[in-house]
Structure formats: C-alpha cells, structure tokens
C-alpha positions as semicolon CSV with decimal commas, in nm:
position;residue;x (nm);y (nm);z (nm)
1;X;2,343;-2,889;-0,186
2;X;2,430;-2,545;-0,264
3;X;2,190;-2,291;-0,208
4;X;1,945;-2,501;0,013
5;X;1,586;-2,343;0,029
6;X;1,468;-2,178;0,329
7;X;1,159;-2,338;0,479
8;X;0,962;-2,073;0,684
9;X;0,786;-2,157;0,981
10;X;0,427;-2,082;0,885
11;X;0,305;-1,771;1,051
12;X;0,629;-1,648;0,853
13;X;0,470;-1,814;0,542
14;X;0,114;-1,655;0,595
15;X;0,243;-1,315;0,654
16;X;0,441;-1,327;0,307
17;X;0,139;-1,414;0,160
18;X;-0,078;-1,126;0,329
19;X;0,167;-0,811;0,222
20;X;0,147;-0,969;-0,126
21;X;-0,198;-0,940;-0,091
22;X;-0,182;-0,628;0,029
23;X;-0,053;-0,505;-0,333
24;X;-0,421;-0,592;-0,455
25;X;-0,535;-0,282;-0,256
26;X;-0,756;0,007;-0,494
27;X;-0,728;0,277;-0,197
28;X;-0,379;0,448;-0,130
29;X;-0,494;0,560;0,243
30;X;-0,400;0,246;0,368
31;X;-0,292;-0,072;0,128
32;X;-0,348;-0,373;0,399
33;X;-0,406;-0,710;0,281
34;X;-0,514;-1,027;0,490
35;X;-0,502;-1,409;0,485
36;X;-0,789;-1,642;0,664
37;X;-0,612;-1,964;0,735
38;X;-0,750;-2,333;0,938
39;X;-0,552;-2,604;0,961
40;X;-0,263;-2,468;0,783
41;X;-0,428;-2,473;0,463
42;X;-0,513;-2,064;0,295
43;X;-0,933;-1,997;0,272
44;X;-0,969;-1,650;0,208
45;X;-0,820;-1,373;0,119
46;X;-0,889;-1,011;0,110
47;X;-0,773;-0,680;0,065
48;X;-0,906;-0,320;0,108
49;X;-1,091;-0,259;-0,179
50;X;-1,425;-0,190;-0,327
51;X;-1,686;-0,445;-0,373
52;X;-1,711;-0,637;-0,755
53;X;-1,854;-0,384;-0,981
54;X;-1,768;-0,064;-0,799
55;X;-1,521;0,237;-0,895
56;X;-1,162;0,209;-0,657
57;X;-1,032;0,496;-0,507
58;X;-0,716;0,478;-0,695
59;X;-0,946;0,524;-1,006
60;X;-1,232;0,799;-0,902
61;X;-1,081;0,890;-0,574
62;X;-1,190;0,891;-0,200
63;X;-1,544;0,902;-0,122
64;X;-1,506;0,995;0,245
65;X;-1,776;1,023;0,579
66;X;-1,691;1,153;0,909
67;X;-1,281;1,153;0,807
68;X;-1,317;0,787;0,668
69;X;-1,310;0,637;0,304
70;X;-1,600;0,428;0,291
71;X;-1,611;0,344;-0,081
72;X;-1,368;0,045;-0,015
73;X;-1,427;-0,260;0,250
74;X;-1,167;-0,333;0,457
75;X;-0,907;-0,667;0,388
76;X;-1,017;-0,863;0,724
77;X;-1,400;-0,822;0,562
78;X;-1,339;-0,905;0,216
79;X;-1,125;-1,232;0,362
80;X;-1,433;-1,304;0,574
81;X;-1,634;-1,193;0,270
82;X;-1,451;-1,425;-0,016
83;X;-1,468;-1,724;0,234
84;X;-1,864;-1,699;0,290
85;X;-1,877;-1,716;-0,078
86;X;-1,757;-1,985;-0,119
87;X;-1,952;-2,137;0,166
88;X;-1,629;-2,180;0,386
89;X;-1,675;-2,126;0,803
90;X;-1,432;-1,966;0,935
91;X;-1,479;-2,099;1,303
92;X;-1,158;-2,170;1,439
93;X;-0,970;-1,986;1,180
94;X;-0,675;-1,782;1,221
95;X;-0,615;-1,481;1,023
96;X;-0,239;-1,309;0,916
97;X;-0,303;-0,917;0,837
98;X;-0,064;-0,626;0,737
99;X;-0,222;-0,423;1,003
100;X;-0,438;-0,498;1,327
101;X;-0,804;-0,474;1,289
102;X;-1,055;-0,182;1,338
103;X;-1,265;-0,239;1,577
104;X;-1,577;-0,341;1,337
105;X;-1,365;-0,584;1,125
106;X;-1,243;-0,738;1,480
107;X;-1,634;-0,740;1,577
108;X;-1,711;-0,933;1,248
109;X;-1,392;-1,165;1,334
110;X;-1,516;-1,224;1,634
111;X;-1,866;-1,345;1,542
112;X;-1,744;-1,534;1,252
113;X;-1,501;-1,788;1,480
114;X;-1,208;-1,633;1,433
115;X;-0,977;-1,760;1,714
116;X;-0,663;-1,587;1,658
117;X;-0,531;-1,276;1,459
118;X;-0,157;-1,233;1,390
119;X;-0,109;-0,864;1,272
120;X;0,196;-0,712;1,069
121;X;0,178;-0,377;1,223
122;X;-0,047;-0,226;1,537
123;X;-0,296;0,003;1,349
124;X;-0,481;0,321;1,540
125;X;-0,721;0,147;1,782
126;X;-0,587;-0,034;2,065
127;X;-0,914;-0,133;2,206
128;X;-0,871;-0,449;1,999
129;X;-0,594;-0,601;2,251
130;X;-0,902;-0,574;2,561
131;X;-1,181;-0,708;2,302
132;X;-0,956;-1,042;2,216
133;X;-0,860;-1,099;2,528
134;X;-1,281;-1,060;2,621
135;X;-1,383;-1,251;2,360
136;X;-1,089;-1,552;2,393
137;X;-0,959;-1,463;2,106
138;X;-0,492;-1,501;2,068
139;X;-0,380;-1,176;1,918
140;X;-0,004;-1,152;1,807
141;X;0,193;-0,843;1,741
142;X;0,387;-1,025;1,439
143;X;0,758;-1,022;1,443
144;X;0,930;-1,110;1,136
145;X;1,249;-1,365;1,155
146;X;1,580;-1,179;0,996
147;X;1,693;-1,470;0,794
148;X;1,365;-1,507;0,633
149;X;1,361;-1,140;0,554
150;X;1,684;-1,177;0,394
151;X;1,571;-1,489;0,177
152;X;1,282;-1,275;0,074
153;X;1,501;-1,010;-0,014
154;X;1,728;-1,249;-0,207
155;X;1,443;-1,496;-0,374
156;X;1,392;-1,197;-0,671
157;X;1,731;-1,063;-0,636
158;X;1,884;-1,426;-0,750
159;X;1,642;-1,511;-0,975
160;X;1,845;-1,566;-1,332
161;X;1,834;-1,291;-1,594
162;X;1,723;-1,572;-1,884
163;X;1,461;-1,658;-1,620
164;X;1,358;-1,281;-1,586
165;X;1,393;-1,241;-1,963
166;X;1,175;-1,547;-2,043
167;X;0,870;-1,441;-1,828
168;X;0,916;-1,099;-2,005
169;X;0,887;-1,233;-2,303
170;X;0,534;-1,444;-2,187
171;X;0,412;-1,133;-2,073
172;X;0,462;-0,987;-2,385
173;X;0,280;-1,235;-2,609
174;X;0,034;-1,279;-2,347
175;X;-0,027;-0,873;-2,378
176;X;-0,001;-0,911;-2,782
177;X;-0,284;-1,164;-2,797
178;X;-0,511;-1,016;-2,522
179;X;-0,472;-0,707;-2,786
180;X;-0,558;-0,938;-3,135
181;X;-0,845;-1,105;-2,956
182;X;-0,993;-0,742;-2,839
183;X;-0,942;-0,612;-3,211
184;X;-1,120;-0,920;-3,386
C-alpha cells in the first residue's frame, strides 16, 4: 500500500470537523465553530451566527451592547440549539469547539448534560476551568497531533488536478442551472 490513509484518533477527528464548522461563521469578531458529539457519533453542530431569518454581521454589520455583538448566537448555543430541534438530549454529550466557552454558553452546557468540553484555543474567561471542575464537568485544552496536522495539510495539497478540475466543472453547471431555473 502506498500512501496508506491516516486514521485519526477521534478527538483529532471532531476537532477537524469543528474549525470546518467554524468557516460557517456570519460575524468576523470571532469565527468559532463547535461539534456536540455522544457515543462517537456527530449530533449537533453550530457556529456563531445569527438565528434563521436574521441579517449576519458580515452582511449589515455589528449590532453591539456593552462592547459585545449580540446580533449573532454563539457556536456552543446554536450546537445545543440545532440538537433540541431535532429533539436530541445532549446528556452525556461531549462537545469539540474552536475556542473555550463564555461563561453563559458553559452555563447552558452545563444544564443541558454536557459532560465534557474539548476546546481548540483558551478564549478570554478563565472562570470556566473552576465552573467544570464545580459542576463535574472534563474540560481539555486541545492539543493537536503533528502528523495529523501534516495529513491535513497534505489531504488538499495531493488531491489530483483532473480531480480538482472535475469538481470545478460540477460547480460550474451546478451554478449555470441554479441561474436557468431562477430566470424561468
């Protein structure tokens, strides 16, 4: 086997998924995305955006209160958010996030069952760490593994130019047809 595949361990996994996520985000103060996991299978997801039917930041700008943007909810509540929805409990549930909680998102975590948080990057308030370890809640300070940062990096890098050309080329008559349907 040549170039075998690399088969992350899963907080690895769940963290790729969450700064993909992440990329969803509609306000440029902070782009954080999460991932609401239980028993290794993905159910919710969540980024910081504005609620279905509202204007994003990156479209009307900031709407800000007492030095805070408050037109967008934050990823760990639209994951908790998306998963009520759709009528799944998240007791027991870990969640993988590009940054740590604020303290209200780790209050809604809390109630909701969460029972561990792994976060990308340590964001502002630090008073999280003391309210996990209150509440019995794991936190981890995610480290990422070199070698699967370098598979990452290499996963698009390798990917065949006919391969890159052909999804091009979807994306073009995908794009064509959106346009002829809109028009008729």
């Amino acid at each position: 086997m040549e170039n075998p595949a690399y088969r992350p361990k899963w907080d690895h996994y769940y963290m790729a998924m969450a700064h993909m996520v992440a990329e969803r985000s509609t306000c440029d103060r902070l782009r954080a995305g999460s991932v609401l996991v239980k028993d290794n299978r993905v159910i919710g997801t969540g980024y910081n955006g504005s609620p279905p039917g509202m204007e994003h930041c990156d479209d009307v700008g900031h709407l800000m209160h007492e030095n805070h943007c408050i037109r967008t909810l934050h990823g760990e509540e639209n994951t908790l958010l998306q998963a009520a929805r759709l009528g799944i409990i998240a007791d027991a549930s870990t969640i993988y996030t590009t940054y740590s909680p604020c303290y209200h998102c780790l209050k809604k975590l809390i109630a909701t069952g969460v029972k561990r948080i792994v976060a990308g990057q340590i964001y502002r308030d630090e008073r999280v760490f003391t309210a996990c370890e209150e509440a019995g809640v794991e936190f981890v300070h995610y480290t990422p593994d070199a070698d699967w940062l370098d598979y990452l990096a290499s996963m698009y890098k390798d990917m065949p130019r006919e391969k890159i050309e052909e999804v091009k080329t979807a994306n073009q008559i995908s794009n064509t047809d959106k346009e002829y349907k809109k028009d008729a």
